[in-house]
C-alpha positions as CSV (number, residue, x, y, z in Angstrom):
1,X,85.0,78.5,112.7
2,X,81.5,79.7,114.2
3,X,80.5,83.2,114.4
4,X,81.2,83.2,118.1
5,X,84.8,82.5,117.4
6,X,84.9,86.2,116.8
7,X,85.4,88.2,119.5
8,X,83.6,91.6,118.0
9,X,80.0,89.2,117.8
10,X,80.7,87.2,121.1
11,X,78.2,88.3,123.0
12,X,75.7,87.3,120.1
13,X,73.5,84.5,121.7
14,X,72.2,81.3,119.3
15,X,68.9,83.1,119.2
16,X,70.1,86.4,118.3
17,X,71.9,84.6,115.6
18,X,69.0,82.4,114.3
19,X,66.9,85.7,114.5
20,X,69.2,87.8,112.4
21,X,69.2,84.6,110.0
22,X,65.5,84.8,110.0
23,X,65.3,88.3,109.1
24,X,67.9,88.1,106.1
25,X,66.2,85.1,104.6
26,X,63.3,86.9,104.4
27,X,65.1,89.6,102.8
28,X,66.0,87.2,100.4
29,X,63.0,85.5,99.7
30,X,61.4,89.2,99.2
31,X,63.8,89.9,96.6
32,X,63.3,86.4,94.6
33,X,59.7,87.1,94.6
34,X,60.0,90.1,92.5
35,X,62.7,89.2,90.0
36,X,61.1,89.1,86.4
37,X,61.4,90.1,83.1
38,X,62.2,94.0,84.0
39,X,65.6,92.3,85.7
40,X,66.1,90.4,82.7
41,X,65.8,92.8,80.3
42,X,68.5,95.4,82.3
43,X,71.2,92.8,83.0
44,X,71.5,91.6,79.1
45,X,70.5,95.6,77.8
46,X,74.1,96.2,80.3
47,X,75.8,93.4,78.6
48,X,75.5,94.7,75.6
49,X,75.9,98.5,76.3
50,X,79.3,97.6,77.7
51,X,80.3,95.5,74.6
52,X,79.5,98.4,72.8
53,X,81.7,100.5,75.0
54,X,84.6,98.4,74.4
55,X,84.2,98.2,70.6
56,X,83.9,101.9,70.5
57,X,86.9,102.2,72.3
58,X,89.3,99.7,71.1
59,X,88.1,101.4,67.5
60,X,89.1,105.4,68.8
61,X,92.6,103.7,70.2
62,X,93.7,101.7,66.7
63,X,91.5,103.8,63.7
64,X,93.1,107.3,64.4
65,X,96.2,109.4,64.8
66,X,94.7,112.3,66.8
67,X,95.9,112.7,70.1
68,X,91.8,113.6,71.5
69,X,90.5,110.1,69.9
70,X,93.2,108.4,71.5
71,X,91.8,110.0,75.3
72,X,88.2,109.0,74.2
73,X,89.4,105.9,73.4
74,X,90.7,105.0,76.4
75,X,88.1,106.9,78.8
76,X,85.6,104.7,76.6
77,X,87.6,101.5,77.4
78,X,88.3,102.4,81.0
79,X,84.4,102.9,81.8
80,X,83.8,99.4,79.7
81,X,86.1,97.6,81.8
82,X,84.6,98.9,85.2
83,X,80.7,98.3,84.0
84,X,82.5,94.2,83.3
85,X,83.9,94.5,86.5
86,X,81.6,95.8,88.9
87,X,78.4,96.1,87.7
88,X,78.5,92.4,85.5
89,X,81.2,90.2,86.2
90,X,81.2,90.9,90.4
91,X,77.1,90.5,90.2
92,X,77.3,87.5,87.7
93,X,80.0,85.6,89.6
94,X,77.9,86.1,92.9
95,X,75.0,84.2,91.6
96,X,72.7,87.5,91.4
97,X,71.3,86.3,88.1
98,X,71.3,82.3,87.7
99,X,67.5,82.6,88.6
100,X,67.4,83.3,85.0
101,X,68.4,79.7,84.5
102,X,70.2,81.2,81.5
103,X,73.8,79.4,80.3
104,X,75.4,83.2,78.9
105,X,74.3,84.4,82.7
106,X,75.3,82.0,84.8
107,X,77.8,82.2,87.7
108,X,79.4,78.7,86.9
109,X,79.9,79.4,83.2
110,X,80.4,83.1,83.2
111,X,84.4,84.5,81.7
112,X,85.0,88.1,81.7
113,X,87.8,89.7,80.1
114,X,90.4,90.3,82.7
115,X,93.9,89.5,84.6
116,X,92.1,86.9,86.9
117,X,90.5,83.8,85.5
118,X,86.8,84.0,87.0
119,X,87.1,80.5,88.9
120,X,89.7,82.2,90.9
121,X,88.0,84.9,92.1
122,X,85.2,83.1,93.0
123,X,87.3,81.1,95.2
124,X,88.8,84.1,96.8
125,X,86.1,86.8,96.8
126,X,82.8,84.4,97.6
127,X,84.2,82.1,99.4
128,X,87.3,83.9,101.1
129,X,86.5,87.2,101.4
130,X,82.4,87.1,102.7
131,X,82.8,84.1,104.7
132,X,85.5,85.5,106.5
133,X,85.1,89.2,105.9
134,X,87.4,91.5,108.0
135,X,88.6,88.6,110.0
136,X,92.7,89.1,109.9
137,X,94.6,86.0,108.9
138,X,91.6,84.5,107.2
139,X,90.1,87.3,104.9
140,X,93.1,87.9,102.2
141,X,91.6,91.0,101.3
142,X,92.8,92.8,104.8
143,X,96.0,94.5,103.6
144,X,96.1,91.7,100.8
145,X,99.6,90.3,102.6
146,X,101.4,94.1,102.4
147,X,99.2,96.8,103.5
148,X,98.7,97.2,107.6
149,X,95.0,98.5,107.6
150,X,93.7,97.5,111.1
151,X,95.5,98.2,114.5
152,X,94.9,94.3,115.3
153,X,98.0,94.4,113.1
154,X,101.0,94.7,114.7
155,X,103.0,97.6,113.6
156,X,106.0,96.5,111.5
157,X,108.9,98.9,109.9
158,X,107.8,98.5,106.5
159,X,104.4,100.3,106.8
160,X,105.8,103.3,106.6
161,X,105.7,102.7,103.0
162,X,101.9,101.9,102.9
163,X,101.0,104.6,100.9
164,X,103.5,103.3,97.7
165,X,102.3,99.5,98.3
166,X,98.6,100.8,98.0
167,X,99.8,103.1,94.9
168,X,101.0,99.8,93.2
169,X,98.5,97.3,94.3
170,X,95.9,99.4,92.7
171,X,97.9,99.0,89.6
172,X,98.3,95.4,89.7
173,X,95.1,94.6,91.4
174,X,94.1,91.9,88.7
175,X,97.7,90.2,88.4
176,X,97.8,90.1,92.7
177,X,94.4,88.1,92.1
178,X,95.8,85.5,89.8
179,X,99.0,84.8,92.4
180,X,96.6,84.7,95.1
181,X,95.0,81.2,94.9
182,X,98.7,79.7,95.1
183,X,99.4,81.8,97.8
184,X,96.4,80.8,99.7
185,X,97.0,78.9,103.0
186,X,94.0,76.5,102.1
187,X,94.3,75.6,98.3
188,X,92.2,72.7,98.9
189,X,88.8,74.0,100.9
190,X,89.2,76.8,98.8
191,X,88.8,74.3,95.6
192,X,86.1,72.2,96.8
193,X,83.9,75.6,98.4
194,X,84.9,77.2,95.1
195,X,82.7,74.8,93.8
196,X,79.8,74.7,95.6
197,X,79.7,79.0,95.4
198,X,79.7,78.9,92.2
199,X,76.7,76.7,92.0
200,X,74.9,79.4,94.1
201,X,75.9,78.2,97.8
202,X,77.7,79.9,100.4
203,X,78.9,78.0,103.7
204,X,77.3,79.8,107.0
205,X,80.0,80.3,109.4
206,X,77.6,80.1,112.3
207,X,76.7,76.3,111.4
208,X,78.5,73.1,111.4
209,X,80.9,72.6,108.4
210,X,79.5,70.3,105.4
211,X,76.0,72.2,105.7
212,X,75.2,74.3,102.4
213,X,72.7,77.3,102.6
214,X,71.3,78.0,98.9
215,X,71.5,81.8,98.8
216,X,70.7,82.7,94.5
217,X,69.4,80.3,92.5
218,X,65.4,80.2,91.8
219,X,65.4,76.6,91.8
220,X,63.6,74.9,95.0
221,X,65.0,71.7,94.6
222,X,68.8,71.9,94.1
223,X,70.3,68.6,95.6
224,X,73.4,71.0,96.3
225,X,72.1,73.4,98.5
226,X,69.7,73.4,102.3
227,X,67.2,76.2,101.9
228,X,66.1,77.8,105.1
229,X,62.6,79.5,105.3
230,X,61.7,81.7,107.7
231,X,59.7,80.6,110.6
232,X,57.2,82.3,113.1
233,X,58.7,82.4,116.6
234,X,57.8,84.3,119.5
């Protein structure tokens, strides 16, 4: 599927494509350039400030009988679970730190304590979700199969009850995330590009499928991945 598949970036010429692929590589690049020990000093200093969360918490819940340790306890959980989710596990799983070359922070070793083993949501949030983004019928994350959230949707009896299905979705988010790879309508690409995210890749819907751009990892060489430099044009 090419970018110009989508009628929303139709009018997008090849060069305005390559142009705003210029301009975000060099983003990129930038932001490789500067990574150093400051980086690596907050990601592992958040790692273990959110252990420490959970311990504390997990403590409060089982060592006491008072009603006020049991809300600390589970405020203290709560906010350990989001800092795993969003601020380490999302950022971890995306590749943001394998420049580190480090095995404990590493997209394709990285486990986090939740509903959803991490392969799995590589394979539907890297893969799925950002290289088909908002596109209904191939982004998953649209309504995840219930929710009507987009008036390219037709409009079907059941949405009137879109407000409960969001209610219990946000509830169950993790367990809808572990059904969702056999639910898939492409168990197999999603396997194989699973793969290749993890290893710090994404596909590029505007080029030919089979062709890898390396978007995280520090390593100049990778026999995995094509990285594009920018290039003077006028």
């Amino acid at each position: 599927m090419a970018i110009t598949d989508v009628p929303a970036f139709a009018h997008l010429t090849e060069a305005d494509i390559e142009s705003l692929a210029v301009e975000l590589d060099t983003v990129r690049l930038d932001v490789e350039d500067s990574l150093g020990e400051r980086d690596s000093r907050y990601i592992r200093r958040t790692i273990a400030g959110q252990r420490a969360l959970e311990l504390v918490g997990r403590l409060l819940l089982a060592g006491s009988s008072k009603r006020s340790a049991w809300w600390a306890g589970t405020v203290t959980l709560g906010l350990a679970k989001i800092i795993e989710n969003m601020e380490i596990g999302h950022n971890v799983m995306h590749g943001q730190w394998n420049w580190m070359n480090d095995p404990e922070v590493h997209s394709t070793t990285w486990e986090w304590d939740m509903g959803a083993a991490s392969k799995h949501w590589v394979s539907a949030h890297n893969f799925q979700h950002h290289k088909y983004t908002n596109i209904l019928g191939m982004d998953d994350d649209v309504g995840y199969f219930v929710l009507r959230v987009t008036r390219d949707q037709p409009w079907q009896g059941y949405n009137v009850g879109n407000l409960l299905y969001n209610a219990v979705l946000s509830l169950g988010s993790s367990g809808e995330l572990v059904c969702r790879p056999s639910m898939s309508r492409r168990p197999s690409s999603l396997a194989r590009t699973a793969t290749s995210t993890a290893n710090g890749c994404v596909s590029s819907p505007s080029r030919p499928a089979g062709r890898w751009q390396r978007t995280t990892s520090r390593s100049r060489h990778s026999p995995r991945c094509r990285q594009r430099r920018p290039t003077n044009r006028r």
